[in-house]
N, C-alpha and C positions, 0 to 999 in steps of 0.2 A: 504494500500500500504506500503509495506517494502524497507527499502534501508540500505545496510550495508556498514558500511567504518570501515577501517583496517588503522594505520599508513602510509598503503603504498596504500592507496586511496582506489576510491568505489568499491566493488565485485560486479562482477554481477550477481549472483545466490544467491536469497534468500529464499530457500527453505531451509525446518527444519534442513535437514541433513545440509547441508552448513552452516548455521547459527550455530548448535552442534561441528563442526570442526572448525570454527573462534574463537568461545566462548572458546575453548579448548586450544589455542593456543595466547587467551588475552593476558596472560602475559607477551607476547614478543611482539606480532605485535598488541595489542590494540584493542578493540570493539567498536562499536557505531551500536548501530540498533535502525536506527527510523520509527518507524511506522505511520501511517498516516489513521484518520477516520477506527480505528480497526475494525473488527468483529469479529465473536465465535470461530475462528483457531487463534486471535492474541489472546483472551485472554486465552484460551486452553494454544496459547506457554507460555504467563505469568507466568500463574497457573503451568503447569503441567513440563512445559522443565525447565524453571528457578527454580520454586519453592518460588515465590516471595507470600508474605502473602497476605491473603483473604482481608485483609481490606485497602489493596492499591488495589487489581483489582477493590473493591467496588466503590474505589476512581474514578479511571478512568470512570466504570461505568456510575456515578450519574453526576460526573462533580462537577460542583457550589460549588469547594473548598476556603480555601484560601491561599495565600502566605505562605507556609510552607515549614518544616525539618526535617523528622522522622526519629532517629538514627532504626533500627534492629542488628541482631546479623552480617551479612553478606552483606549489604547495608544500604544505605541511602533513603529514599523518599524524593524526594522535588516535588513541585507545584510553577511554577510563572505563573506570566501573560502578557502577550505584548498585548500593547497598539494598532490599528490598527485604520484609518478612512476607514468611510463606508456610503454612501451617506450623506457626510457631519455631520457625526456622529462620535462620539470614541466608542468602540465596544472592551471591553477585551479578548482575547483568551488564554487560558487556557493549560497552558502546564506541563505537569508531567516528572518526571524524576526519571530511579534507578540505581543509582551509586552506584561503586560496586571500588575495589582494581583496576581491570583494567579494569573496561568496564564501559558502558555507554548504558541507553534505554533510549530512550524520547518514550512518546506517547499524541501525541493531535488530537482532531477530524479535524479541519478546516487546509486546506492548509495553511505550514508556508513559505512563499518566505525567511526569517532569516535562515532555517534551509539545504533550498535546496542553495541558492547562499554557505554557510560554505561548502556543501558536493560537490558544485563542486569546488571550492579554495584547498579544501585538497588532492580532486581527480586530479585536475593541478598541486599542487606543494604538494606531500607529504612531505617534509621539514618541515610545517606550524607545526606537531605536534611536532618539534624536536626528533622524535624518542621515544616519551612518551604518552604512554596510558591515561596518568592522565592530559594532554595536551590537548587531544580533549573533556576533559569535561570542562576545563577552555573554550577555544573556542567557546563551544557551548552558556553556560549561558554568555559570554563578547556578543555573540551574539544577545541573547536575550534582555537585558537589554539594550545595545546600541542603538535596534531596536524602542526605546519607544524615543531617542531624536528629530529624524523630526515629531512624533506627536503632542512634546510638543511646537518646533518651531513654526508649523503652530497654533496651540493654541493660541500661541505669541502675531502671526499676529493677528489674527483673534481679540485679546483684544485690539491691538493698534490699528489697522480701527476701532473697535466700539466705542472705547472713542474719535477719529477724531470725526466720525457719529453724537455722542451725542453733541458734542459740535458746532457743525452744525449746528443739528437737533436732538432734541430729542424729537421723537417720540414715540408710543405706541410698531411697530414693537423692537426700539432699549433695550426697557424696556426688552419685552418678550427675546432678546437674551440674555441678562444679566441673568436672571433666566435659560436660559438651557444652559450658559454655567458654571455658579454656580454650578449645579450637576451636569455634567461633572467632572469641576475639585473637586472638594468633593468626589465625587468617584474615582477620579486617587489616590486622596492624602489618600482615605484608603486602597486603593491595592499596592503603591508604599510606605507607611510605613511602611504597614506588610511587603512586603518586603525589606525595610532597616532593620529590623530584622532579618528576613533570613539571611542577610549579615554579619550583625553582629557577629552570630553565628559562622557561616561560617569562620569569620576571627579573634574570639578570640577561637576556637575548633575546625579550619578546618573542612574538611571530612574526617573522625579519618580512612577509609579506603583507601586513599589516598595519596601519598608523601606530604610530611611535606613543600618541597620547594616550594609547588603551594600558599601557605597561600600568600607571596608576589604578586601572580595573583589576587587570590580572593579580597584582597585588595583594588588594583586598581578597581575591579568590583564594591568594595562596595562607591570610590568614587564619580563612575558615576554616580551609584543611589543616592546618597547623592546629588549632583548635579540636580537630575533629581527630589526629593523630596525637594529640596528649592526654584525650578522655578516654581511647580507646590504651594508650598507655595507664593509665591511673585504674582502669576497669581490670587489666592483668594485673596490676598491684592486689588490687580488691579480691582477687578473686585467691589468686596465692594466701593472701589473711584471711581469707576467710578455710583454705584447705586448713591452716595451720589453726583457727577456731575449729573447727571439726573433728581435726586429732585432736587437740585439748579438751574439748565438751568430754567425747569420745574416750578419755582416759580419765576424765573427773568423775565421769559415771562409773569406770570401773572400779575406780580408790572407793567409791561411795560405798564400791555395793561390796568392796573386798573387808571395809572397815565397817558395815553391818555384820557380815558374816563372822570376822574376828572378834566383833563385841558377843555376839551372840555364842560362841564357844566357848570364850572365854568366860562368860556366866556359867555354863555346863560345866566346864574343870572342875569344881571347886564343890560342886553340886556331885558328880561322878566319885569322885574323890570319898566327901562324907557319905556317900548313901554304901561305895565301897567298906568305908572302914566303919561303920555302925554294922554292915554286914557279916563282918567277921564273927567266929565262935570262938571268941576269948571268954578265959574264966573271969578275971576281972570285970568285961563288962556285961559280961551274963551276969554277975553278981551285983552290979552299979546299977544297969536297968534290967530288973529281974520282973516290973510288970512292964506290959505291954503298952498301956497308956505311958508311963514313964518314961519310954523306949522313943515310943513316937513325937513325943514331946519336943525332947532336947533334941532329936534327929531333924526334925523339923527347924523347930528353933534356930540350932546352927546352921543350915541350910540358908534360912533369913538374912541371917544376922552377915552370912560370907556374901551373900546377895545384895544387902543395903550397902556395905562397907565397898566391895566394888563400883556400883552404880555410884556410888562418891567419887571414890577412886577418878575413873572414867569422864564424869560431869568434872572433876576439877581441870585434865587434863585436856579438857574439849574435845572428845572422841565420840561424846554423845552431846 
């Protein structure tokens, strides 16, 4: 699916001829053609209308790029990636781009909801590109890269409930999330440095085809990503404190239940003991407790009496 915008918002005819007459006329009213889950006529237009080289159609092709910049003689290639959730999942999507003096291609397989909300904004208020071709490619990647912050929000959350949870409860479930949201974020923070690279680039050599005054746009783009690659740094912090909350919970409950159990034998010693030596057939204390109330009395008794004296014991030392 095709859709082309011009400075003065979206055309509606995107057939080859139309798109050769817009493309002709870039350098006053501006290009952007974005395509959408290409087939063999969009790569056909690539190849054969533009004349863009074999080893970016490859690109778009194959896919499973990475975050990258590739100067040619008459455009730029780039590739980023926006971040999207997907049953409860992050899921990268993969978008190509060839900037040009005045124009602008994107092409990615999966629906971008970033790229259609931009093209209806510019198609309501042509104004948005200030009248600059080299303005609707700032917009697009401010687009893109923006589109990665409610990902990382919900990420956020999703790490401050689980360190509540663990500290709760920490259970086997709470373990297993910590490991998948560990690769999660270990895979944001390789795709979002390679792209703080890209930016880099970007804003100490602009896009050499380009106006020179966008370098102050790119900028601010690159310090959203810088933003966006220290939260998703601080979120691997997070999450490491929180594996090491997890052992500790995890072994506080074991001391708990190892120092119930000790208390609890420990009461029985003393108790085994006298019901032992009251048991015995000494003459002596067959002669001492010779009735049977008398017997059970003091057995008893001391029984008590080594019972309270511990439970002191114990309460002094803070174990109960």
């Amino acid at each position: 699916m095709r859709t082309l915008i011009t400075t003065a918002g979206k055309q509606e005819s995107t057939a080859t001829d139309a798109i050769v007459k817009c493309f002709n006329e870039a350098p006053d009213a501006g290009f952007w053609l974005d395509i959408e889950a290409p087939d063999d006529s969009d790569f056909h237009l690539l190849e054969n209308t533009f004349k863009f080289h074999q080893l970016t159609i490859e690109d778009i092709r194959h896919q499973d790029q990475r975050p990258k910049v590739d100067e040619y003689n008459d455009y730029n290639f780039v590739v980023l990636f926006v971040a999207e959730w997907q049953q409860e999942e992050i899921v990268l999507r993969e978008h190509h781009m060839f900037v040009g003096s005045h124009y602008l291609i994107t092409v990615h397989n999966e629906p971008s909801q970033q790229l259609k909300d931009l093209q209806e904004r510019i198609h309501k208020n042509p104004e948005l590109t200030h009248g600059k071709p080299a303005f609707i490619t700032y917009l697009t990647i401010d687009a893109l890269v923006d589109a990665n912050f409610p990902v990382l929000e919900k990420l956020d959350d999703m790490v401050d409930q689980l360190e509540d949870d663990i500290i709760q409860k920490a259970s086997p479930k709470a373990l297993g999330s910590i490991y998948t949201l560990k690769h999660t974020v270990t895979e944001l923070r390789i795709f979002l440095g390679a792209q703080r690279d890209v930016f880099q680039r970007l804003i100490t050599h602009g896009i050499h085809l380009q106006q020179q005054d966008m370098t102050l746009y790119y900028r601010d783009v690159f310090d959203h990503i810088m933003r966006q690659y220290e939260t998703v740094d601080s979120l691997r912090d997070l999450l490491s404190s929180a594996m090491d909350v997890y052992l500790s919970t995890v072994s506080n409950r074991v001391n708990e239940t190892t120092k119930a159990l000790t208390v609890i034998a420990s009461l029985f010693l003393p108790l085994s003991f006298l019901t032992g030596f009251y048991g015995m057939n000494f003459v002596y204390l067959t002669q001492v407790l010779e009735t049977p109330y008398a017997a059970f009395a003091v057995g008893v008794g001391t029984m008590v009496i080594a019972t309270v004296i511990q439970l002191v014991l114990f309460r002094r030392r803070g174990w109960i």
